[in-house]
C-alpha positions in Angstrom: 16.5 34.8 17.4 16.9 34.1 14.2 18.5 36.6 11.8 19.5 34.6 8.2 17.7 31.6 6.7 19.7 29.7 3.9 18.0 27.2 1.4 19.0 24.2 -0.4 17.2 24.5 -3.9 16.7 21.2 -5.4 13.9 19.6 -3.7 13.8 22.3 -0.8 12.0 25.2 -2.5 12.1 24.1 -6.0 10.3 20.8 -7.3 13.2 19.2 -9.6 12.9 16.0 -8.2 11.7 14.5 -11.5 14.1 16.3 -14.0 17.1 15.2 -11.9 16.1 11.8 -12.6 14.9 11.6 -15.7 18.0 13.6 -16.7 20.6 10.3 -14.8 18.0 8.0 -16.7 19.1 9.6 -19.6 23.1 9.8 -19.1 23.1 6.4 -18.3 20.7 5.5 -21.5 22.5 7.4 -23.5 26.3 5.6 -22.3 25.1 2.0 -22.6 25.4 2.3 -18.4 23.0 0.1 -16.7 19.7 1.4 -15.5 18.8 2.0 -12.2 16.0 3.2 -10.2 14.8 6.0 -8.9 14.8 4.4 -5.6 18.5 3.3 -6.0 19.2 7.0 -7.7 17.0 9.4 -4.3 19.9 8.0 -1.1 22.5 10.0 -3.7 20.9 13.2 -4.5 21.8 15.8 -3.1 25.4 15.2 -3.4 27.8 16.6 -6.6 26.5 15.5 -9.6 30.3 13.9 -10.4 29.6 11.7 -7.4 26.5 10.6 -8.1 27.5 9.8 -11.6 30.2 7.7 -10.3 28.0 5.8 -7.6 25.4 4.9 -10.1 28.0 3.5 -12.6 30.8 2.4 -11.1 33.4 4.8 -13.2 36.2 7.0 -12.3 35.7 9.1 -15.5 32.3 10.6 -15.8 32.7 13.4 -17.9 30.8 12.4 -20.5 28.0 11.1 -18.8 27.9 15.0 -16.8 27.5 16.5 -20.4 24.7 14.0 -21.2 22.8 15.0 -18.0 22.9 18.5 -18.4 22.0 18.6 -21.8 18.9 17.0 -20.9 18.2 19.0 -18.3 18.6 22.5 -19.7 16.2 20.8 -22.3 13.6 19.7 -20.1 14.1 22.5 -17.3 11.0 24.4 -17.7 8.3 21.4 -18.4 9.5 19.5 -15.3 10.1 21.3 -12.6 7.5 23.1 -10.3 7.0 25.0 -7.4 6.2 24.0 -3.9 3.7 24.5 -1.8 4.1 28.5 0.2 7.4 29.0 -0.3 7.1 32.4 -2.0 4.3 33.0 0.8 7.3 32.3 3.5 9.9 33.8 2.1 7.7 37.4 1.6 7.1 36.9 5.4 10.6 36.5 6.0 11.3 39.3 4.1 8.9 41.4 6.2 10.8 40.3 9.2 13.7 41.5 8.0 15.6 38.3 7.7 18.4 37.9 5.5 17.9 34.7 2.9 19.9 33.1 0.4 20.3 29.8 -1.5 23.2 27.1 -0.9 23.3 24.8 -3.6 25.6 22.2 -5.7 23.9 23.4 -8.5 26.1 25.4 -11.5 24.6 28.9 -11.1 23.4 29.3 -14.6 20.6 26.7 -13.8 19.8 27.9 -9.9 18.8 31.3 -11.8 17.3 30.0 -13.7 14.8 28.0 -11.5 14.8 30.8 -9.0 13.4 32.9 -11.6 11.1 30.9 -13.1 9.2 31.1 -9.7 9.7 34.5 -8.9 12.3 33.6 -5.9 15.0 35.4 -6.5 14.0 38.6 -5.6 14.1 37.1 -1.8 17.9 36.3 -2.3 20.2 38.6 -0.4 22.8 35.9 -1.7 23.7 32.8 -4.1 26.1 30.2 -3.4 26.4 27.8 -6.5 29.0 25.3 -7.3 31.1 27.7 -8.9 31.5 30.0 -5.9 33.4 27.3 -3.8 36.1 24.6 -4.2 34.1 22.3 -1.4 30.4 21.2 -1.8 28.2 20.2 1.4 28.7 18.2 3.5 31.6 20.2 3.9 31.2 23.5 5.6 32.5 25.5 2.7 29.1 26.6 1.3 27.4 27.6 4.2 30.5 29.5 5.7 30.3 31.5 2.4 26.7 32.3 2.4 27.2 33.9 6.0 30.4 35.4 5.2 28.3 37.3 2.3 26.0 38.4 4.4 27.7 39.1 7.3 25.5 37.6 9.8 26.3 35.5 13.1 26.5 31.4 12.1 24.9 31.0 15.5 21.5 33.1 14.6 22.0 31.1 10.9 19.5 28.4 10.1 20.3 25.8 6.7 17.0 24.4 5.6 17.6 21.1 3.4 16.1 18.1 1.6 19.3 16.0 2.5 21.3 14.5 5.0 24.4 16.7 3.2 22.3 19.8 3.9 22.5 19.3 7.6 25.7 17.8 7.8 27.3 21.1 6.1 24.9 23.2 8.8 26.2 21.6 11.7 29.9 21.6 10.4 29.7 25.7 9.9 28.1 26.3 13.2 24.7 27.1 12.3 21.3 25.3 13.1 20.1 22.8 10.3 16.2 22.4 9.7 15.3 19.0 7.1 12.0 19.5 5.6 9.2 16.5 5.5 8.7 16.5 1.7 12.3 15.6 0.6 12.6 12.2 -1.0 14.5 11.0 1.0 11.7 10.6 3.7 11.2 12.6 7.1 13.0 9.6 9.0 15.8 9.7 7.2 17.0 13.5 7.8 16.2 12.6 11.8 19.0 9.8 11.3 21.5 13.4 10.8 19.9 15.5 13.6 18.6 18.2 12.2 17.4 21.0 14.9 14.2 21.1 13.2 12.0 19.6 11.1 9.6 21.7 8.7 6.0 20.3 7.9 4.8 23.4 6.2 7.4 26.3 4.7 5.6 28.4 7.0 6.9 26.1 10.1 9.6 29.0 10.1 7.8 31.7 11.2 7.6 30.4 14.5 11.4 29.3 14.6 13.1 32.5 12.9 10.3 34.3 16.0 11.6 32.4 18.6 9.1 29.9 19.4 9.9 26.3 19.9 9.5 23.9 17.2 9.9 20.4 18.1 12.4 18.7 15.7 
């Protein structure tokens, strides 16, 4: 049985998809950098912004480029992200079930708050774990262990749901089950290339695993 579900936030229960890259179109724009695509600009995300940065330009030094990005996106925040589809309606069923939740992302926690309470999800967080709260970002364990050290539940009764391959690969290096869901950007096929345990359709594809059923991944 499940007793703790943890949640990416960028393209798991928050639509930011298009002000993440509208926000790299901009750092690059505004640093003569070549443009890329938003093709070439989805196999990265998900990773530190710093890395990304440096894999779309080629630079050891992207400081500058980082301040250019989140300029832009604390200026566009509100107008371009959304919610998704019942994830306030899953995570008030969770809730009900008594199932501990939080949020693991490589977001600063200034913005995470700020999303999560633009669509009324933070009230569901029993914890936050932002970039600031850990020297290691996914895919290393670091963030995940944190989340269920705050909460003080079993890893093994722990399931990381994720748009991204670093999602699962920071699940399965803490100990706990991974779930990719089918609307991340990266496409359904790719998060099978990581093994995730499960693959959600529908937020609400978690009632049956946090109850026990099986959920083929």
């Amino acid at each position: 049985m499940i007793e703790c579900v943890l949640f990416d936030l960028d393209g798991t229960i928050v639509n930011t998809n298009e002000l993440i890259i509208s926000s790299f179109m901009y750092a690059l724009q505004q640093h003569a950098q070549p443009a890329i695509t938003r093709e070439q600009m989805i196999p990265h995300m998900g990773t530190s912004l710093p890395d990304q940065l440096k894999a779309f330009t080629n630079l050891e030094d992207v400081s500058a480029l980082e301040a250019s990005y989140r300029h832009h996106q604390l200026e566009h925040h509100d107008e371009l992200i959304q919610s998704f589809p019942k994830v306030n309606e899953a995570l008030e069923e969770l809730r009900r079930r008594e199932i501990k939740l939080g949020v693991v992302t490589t977001k600063i926690r200034p913005t995470t708050i700020r999303a999560l309470e633009m669509f009324d999800l933070q009230q569901y967080m029993d914890t936050v774990v932002t970039l600031n709260d850990v020297t290691k970002l996914k895919p290393d364990p670091e963030p995940v262990l944190t989340a269920v050290r705050n909460l003080g539940v079993d890893p093994e009764k722990t399931l990381m749901v994720g748009d991204s391959g670093v999602d699962i690969q920071s699940a399965k290096a803490a100990g706990v089950l991974a779930a990719g869901v089918a609307w991340s950007l990266k496409g359904e096929d790719t998060l099978r290339k990581y093994g995730p345990d499960y693959i959600l359709q529908d937020m609400t594809d978690l009632y049956e695993i946090v109850g026990g059923g099986t959920a083929k991944p």
